[in-house]
C-alpha atoms as one frame of an Amber mdcrd trajectory, in Angstrom:
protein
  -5.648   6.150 -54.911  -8.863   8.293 -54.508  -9.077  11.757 -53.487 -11.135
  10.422 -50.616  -8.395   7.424 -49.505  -5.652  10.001 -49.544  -7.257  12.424
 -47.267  -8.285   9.632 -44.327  -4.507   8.591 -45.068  -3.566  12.266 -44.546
  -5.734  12.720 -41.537  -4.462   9.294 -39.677  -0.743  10.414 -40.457  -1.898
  13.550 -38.748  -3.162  12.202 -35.909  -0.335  10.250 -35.288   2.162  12.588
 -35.610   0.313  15.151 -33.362  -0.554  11.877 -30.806   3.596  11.485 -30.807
   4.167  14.862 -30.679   1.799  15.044 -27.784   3.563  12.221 -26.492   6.968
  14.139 -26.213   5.429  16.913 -24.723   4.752  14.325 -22.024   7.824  12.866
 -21.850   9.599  16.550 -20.202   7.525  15.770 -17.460   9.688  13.951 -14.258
   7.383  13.172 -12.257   6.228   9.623 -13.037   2.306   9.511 -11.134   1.951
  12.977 -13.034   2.999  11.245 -16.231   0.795   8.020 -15.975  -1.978  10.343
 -15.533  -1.606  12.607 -18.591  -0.644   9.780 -20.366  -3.831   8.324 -19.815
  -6.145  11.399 -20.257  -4.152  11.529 -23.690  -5.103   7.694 -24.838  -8.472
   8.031 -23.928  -9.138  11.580 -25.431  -7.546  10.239 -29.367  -9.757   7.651
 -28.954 -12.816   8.424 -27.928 -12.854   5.633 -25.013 -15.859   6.117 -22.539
 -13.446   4.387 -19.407  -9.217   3.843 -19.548  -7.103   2.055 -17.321  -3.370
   2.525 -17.347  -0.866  -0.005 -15.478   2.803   0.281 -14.878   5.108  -2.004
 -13.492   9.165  -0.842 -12.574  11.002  -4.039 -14.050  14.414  -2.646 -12.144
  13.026  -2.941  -8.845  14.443  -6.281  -8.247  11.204  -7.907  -8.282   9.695
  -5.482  -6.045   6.449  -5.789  -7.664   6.640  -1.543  -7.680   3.149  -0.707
  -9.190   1.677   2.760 -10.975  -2.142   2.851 -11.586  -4.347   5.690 -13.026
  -7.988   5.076 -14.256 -10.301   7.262 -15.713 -13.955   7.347 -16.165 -14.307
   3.709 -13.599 -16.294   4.413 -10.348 -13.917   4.065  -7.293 -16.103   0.333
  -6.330 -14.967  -0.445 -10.091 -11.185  -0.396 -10.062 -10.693  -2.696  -7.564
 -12.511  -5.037 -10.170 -10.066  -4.093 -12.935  -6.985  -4.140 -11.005  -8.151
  -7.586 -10.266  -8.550  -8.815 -13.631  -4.851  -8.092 -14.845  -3.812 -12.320
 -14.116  -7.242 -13.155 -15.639  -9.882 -12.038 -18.455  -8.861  -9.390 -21.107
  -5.666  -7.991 -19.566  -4.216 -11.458 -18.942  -4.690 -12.400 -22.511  -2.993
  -9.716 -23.706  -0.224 -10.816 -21.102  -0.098 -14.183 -22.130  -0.550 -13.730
 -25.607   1.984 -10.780 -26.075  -0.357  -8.629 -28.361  -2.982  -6.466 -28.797
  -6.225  -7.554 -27.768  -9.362  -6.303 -29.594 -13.195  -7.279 -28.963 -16.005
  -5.563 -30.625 -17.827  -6.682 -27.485 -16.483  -8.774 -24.315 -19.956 -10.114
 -23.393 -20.189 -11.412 -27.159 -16.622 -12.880 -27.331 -16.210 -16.695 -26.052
 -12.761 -15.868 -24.856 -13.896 -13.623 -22.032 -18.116 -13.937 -22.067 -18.599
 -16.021 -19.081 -16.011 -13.823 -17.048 -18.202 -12.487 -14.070 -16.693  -9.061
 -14.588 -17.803  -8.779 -18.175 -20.862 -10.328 -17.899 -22.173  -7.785 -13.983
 -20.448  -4.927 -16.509 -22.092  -5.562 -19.913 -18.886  -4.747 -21.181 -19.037
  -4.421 -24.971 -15.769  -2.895 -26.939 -12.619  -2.913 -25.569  -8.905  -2.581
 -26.435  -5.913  -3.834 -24.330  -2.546  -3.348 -25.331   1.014  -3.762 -23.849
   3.397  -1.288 -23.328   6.800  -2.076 -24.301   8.308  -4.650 -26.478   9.964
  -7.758 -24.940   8.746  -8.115 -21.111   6.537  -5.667 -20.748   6.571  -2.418
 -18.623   2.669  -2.529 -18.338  -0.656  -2.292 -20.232  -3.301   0.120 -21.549
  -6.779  -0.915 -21.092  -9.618   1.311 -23.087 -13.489  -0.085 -22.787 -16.367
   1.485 -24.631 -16.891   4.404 -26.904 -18.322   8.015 -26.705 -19.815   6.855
 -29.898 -21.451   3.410 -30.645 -20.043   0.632 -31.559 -16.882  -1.119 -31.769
 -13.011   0.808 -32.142 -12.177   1.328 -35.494  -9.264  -0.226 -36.687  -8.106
   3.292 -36.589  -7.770   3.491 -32.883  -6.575   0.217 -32.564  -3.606   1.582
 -34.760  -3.396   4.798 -32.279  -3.190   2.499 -29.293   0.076   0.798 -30.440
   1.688   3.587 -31.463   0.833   5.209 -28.215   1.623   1.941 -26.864   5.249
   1.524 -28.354   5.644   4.961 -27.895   4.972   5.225 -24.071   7.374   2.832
 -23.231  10.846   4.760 -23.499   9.605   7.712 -21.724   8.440   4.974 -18.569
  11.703   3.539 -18.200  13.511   6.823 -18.351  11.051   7.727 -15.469  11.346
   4.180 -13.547  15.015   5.295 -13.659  14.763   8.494 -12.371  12.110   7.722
  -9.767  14.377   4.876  -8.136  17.126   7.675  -7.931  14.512  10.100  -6.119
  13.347   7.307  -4.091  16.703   7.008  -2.557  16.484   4.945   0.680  12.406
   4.894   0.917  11.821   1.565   0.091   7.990   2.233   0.185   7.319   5.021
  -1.952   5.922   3.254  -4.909   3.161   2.025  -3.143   2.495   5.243  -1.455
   1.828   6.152  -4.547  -0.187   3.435  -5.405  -2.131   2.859  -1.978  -3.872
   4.974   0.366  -2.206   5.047   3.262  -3.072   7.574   5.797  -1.339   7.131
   8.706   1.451   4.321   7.822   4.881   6.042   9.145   7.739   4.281   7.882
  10.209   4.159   4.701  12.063   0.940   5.996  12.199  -2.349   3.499  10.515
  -4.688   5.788   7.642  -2.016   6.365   6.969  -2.039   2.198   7.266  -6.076
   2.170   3.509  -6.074   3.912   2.615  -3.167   1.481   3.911  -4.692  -1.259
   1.333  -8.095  -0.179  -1.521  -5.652   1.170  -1.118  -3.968  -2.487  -1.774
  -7.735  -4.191  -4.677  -8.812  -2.095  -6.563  -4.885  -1.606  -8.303  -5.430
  -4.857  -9.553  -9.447  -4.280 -12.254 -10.395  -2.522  -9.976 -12.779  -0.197
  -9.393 -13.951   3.536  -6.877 -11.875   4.763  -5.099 -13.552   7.792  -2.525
 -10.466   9.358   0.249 -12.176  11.721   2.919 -10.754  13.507   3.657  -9.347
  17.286   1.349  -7.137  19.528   1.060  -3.737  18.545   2.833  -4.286  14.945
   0.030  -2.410  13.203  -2.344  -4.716  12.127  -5.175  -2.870  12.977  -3.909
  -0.157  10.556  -3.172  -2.150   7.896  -6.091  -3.926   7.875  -7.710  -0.591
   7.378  -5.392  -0.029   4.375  -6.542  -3.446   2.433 -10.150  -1.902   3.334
  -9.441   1.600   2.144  -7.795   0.160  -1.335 -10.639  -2.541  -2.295 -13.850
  -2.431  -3.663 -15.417  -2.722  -0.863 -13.948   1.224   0.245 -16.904   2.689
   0.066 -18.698   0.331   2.881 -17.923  -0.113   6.837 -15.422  -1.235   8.222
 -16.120  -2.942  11.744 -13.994  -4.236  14.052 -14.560  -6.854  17.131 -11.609
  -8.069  19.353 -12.034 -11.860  20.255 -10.096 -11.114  23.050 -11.975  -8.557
  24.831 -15.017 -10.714  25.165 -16.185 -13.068  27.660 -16.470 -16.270  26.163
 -20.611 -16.892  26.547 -21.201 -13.138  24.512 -18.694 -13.819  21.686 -21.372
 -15.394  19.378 -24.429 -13.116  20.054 -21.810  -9.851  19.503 -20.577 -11.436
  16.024 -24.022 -13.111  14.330 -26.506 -11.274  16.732 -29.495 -12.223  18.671
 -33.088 -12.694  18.881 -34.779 -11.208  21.726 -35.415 -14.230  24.120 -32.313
 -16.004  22.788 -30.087 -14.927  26.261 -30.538 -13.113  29.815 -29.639  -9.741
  28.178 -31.405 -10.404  25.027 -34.144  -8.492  25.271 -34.647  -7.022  21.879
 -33.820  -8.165  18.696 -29.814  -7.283  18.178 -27.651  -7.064  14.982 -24.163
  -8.314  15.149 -20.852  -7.270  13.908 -21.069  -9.388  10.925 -24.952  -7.605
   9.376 -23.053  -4.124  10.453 -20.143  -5.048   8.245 -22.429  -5.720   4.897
 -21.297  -4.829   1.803 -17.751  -3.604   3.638 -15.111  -5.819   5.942 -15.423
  -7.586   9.293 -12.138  -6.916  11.236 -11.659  -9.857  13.726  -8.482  -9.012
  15.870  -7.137 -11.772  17.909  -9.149 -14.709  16.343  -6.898 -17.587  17.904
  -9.248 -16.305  21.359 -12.156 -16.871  19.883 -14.457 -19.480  21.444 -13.786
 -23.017  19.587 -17.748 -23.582  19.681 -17.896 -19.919  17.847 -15.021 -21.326
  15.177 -16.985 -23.704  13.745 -20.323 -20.885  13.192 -17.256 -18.723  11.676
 -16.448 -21.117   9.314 -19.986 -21.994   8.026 -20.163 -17.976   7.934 -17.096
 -17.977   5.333 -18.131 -21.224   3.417 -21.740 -20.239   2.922 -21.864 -16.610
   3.478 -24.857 -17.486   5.905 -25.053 -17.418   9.835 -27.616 -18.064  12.547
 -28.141 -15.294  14.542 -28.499 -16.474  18.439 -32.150 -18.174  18.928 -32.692
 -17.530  15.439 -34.883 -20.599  13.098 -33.700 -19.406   9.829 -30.516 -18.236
   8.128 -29.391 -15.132   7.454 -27.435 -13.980   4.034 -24.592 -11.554   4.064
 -22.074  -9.890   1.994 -19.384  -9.005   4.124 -15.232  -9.539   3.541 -13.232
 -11.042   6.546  -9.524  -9.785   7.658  -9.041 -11.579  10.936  -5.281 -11.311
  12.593  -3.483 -12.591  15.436  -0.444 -12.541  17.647  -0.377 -16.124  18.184
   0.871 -19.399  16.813  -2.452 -20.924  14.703  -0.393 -23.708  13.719   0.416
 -24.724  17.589  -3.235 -23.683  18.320  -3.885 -26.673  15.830  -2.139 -28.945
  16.979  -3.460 -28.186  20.380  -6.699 -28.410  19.359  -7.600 -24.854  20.545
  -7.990 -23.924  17.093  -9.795 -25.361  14.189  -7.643 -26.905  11.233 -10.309
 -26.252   8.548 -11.036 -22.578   9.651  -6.945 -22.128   9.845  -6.705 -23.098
   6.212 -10.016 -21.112   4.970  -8.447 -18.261   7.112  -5.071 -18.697   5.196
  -5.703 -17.529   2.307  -3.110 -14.695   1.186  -1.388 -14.268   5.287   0.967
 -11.505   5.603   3.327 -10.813   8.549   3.737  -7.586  10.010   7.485  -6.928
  10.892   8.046  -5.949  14.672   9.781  -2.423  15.277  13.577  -3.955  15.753
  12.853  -5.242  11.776  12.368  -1.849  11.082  14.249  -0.036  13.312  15.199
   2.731  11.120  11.453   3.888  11.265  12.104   4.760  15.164  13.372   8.587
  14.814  10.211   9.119  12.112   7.502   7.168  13.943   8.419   9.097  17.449
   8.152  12.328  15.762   4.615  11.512  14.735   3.509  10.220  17.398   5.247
  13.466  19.304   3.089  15.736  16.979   0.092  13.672  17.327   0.076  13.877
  21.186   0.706  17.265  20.995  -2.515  18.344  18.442  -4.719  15.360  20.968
  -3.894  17.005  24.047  -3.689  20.630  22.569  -0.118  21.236  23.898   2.488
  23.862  22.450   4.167  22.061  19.399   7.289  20.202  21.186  10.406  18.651
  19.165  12.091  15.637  20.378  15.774  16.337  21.069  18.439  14.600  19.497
  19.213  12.789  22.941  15.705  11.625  22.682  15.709  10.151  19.283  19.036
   8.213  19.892  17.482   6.808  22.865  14.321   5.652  21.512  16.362   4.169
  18.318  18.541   2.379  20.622  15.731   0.912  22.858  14.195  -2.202  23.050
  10.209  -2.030  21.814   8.853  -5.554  22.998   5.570  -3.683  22.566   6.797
  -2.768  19.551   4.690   0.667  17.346   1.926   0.400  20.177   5.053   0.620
  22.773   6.599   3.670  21.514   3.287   5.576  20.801   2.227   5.381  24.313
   6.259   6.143  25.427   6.455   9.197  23.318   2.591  10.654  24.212   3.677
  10.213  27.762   7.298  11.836  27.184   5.818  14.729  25.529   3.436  15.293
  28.270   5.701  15.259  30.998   8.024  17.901  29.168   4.417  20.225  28.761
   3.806  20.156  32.137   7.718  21.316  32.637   7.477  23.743  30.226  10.305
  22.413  28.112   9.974  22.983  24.111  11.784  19.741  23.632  11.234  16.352
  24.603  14.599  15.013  26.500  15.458  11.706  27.071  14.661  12.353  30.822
  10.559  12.657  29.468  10.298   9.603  27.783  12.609   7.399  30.297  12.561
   8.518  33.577  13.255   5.370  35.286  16.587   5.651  34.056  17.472   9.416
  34.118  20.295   8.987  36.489  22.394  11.925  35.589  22.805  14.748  34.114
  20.777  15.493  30.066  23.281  14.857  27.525  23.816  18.634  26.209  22.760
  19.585  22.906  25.207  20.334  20.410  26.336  23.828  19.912  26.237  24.861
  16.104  29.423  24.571  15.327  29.544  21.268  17.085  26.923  20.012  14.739
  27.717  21.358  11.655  31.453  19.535  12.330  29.033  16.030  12.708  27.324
  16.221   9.878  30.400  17.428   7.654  32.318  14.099   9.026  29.115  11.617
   8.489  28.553  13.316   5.004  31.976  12.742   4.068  32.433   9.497   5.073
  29.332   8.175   3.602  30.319   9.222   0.662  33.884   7.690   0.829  31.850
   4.367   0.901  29.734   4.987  -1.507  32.560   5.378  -4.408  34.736   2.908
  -2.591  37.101   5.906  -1.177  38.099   6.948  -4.534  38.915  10.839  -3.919
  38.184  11.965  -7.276  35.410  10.866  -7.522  34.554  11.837  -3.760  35.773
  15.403  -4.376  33.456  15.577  -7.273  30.193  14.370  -6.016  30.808  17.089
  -2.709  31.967  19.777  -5.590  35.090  20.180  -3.384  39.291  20.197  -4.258
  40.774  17.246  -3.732  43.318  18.353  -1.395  40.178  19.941   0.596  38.803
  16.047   0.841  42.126  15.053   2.189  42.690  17.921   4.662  39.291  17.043
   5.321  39.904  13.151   5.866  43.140  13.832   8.336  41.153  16.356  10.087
  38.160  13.876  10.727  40.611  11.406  11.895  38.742   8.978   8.615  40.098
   5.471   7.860  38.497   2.826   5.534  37.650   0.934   9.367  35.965   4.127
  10.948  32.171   4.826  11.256
């Protein structure tokens, strides 16, 4: 072997070792999004890669689809585009293929040339490689070089070991974060989405973020369903804010809060002339939402005459203004939702059966407040603190009275409901001068005696050592050793504790 073959030898082994050494520095860290994004900074910075995409996916999550994505050097309109190619293009050929995949450049390559993402990108060299052996936990993406040309084989080599490397450290940390996440069912994709704004830890809360996660980064219908006041509105906003389409408007229009004969000329516009109150050209909701999303709230009210310009709208992409002789092209992403049957609206025949099925894309339902009832006590004190900073009151708590009384009620007007109940309680105990918000605030139809009394200290402390303890009597099946050593307490202390409590295996 040369002198020359046994120092580029010397310098890979080297490289790798520091890369793994690197790698271990990494793996002390516990927090998993702080992790993925080191991680990622470290890939791209041993091999020289212009853009990187990292991608991992919790396989102990019970099919939870619980997602952690960090890109660098991709415009904030791009990743949307890339997140979107992992069940297509490169990514899903190194999915479906189970190895490494390696292009000197994408536009060149017949495998993935007449992708539209390659071909609006010009994307030359790339490397895509999976992390983890067996099913994998996720996959590295790297495209382009600082320098010209293709990856050397060289970095190709880096990437796997990097690659085979990563993947112990990730499941140590998917381990650890489901321990931290505890009972918040929707902290992965907190840390995956944007979402300012969304109260809520409960499981049927993260089912619709798990589905606004999977269709944020398409370019799909979105049809939201569920009861009044469920948050659609909101979430709608969230599938905006999380797309590609971010960085453009968002603009709403309720169906419902039109009368019938202005419904078209406020969604495609007008030519002067076209009605009585068209006196100047006007630009509808649909030109105002190009190059963003068109929110259309209650769309089983709208007009059946407007349904069928709607749907020539979404097949075409091109409307009619009102009075109008010539088409007009547009760019523009619809999320429409409702809080009525479509399918009985079809079969009524107030509602189209070819715009229900173009609407129906990817639907998601958003869960009324008794399916998430647990979110009650979190939601009020947000909304509490919201009326408060609105109405520039003095900071007011709710009282524990309160909170059981708003968990125990019935919400038929579900988040919108309790908003408007809690704003009104903590106004009321403002203008009494109270620094809590009693029961008495937010219901006083029904404030028929005397406010419960808040618990003295001692009182509460005595509460919370009884629920503590018998929580955790369930938890290890009321096994007392086991009991006495997760509260770091004697076992005769747990059973003075248990007779003092007045604790069976039937109590709650």
């Amino acid at each position: 072997m040369s002198d020359l073959s046994e120092r580029d030898e010397l310098l890979r082994a080297r490289t790798e070792r520091d890369l793994y050494l690197k790698l271990l520095d990494l793996g002390g860290e516990r927090d998993l999004a702080g992790f993925v994004e080191q991680a990622l900074a470290l890939i791209v910075e041993i091999t020289g890669a212009q853009r990187g995409y990292l991608e991992l996916e919790d396989p102990g999550n019970g099919g939870g689809n619980t997602r952690w994505c960090r890109s660098r050097g991709f415009e904030s309109e791009e990743i949307g585009e890339v997140r979107g190619a992992i069940s297509r293009g490169i990514i899903a050929e190194a999915l479906a293929s189970g190895h490494t995949v390696s292009t000197p450049s994408a536009i060149l390559d017949p495998r993935f040339s007449d992708r539209g993402s390659v071909q609006r990108g010009r994307i030359e060299a790339v490397l895509c490689a999976l992390v983890g052996e067996g099913p994998p936990l996720g996959v590295v993406y790297l495209q382009g070089r600082i320098s010209s040309g293709p990856f050397p084989e060289e970095d190709l080599s880096r990437l796997e070991v990097f690659a085979r490397h990563l993947a112990p450290f990730v499941d140590r940390l998917f381990t650890h974060e489901r321990a931290r996440r505890g009972s918040d069912a929707t902290a992965a994709f907190r840390s995956q989405l944007r979402l300012e704004g969304v109260i809520g830890r409960s499981s049927a809360l993260a089912q619709a973020l798990k589905q606004a996660a999977l269709v944020a980064p398409l370019d799909v219908n979105v049809l939201l369903t569920g009861e009044s006041g469920t948050g659609k509105s909101q979430l709608a906003r969230v599938i905006h804010a999380n797309g590609p389409r971010a960085a453009g408007p968002f603009v709403e229009l309720s169906c419902a809060t039109l009368p019938p004969e202005l419904v078209e000329s406020e969604l495609f516009g007008a030519r002067a002339g076209a009605h009585s109150t068209a006196t100047q050209n006007v630009a509808g909701k649909v030109a105002g939402a190009e190059g963003g999303t068109l929110f259309l709230d209650e769309i089983g009210e709208l007009p059946i005459a407007v349904q069928a310009k709607l749907l020539q709208f979404l097949h075409s992409k091109e409307y009619y203004p009102l009075g109008a002789a010539r088409p007009v092209r547009t760019n523009a992403r619809l999320i429409a939702a409702t809080n009525v049957d479509l399918e009985e609206a079809v079969r009524a025949r107030r509602f189209r059966e070819d715009l229900y099925y173009r609407l129906k894309v990817l639907p998601i339902r958003l869960p009324s407040l008794a399916e998430r009832r647990e979110d009650v006590p979190e939601l009020s004190s947000y909304f509490c603190a919201s009326a408060c900073e609105r109405h520039r009151l003095s900071p007011l708590e709710l009282s524990a009275g309160s909170l059981r009384a708003l968990e125990a009620a019935e919400w038929p007007g579900n988040v919108r409901q309790l908003a408007h109940a809690v704003e009104a309680g903590a106004i009321r105990a403002a203008g009494e001068g109270s620094i809590r918000v009693q029961r008495r605030h937010v219901f006083p139809e029904s404030a028929g005696g005397e406010e419960e009394p808040e618990p003295s200290f001692q009182e509460a402390t005595r509460r919370f050592q009884r629920d503590l303890l018998q929580r955790t009597l369930e938890e290890t099946g009321w096994k007392i050793t086991e009991t006495a050593r997760r509260l770091e307490l004697a076992r005769s202390h747990v059973y003075n504790l248990i007779h003092a409590f007045g604790l069976g295996r039937d109590s709650g």
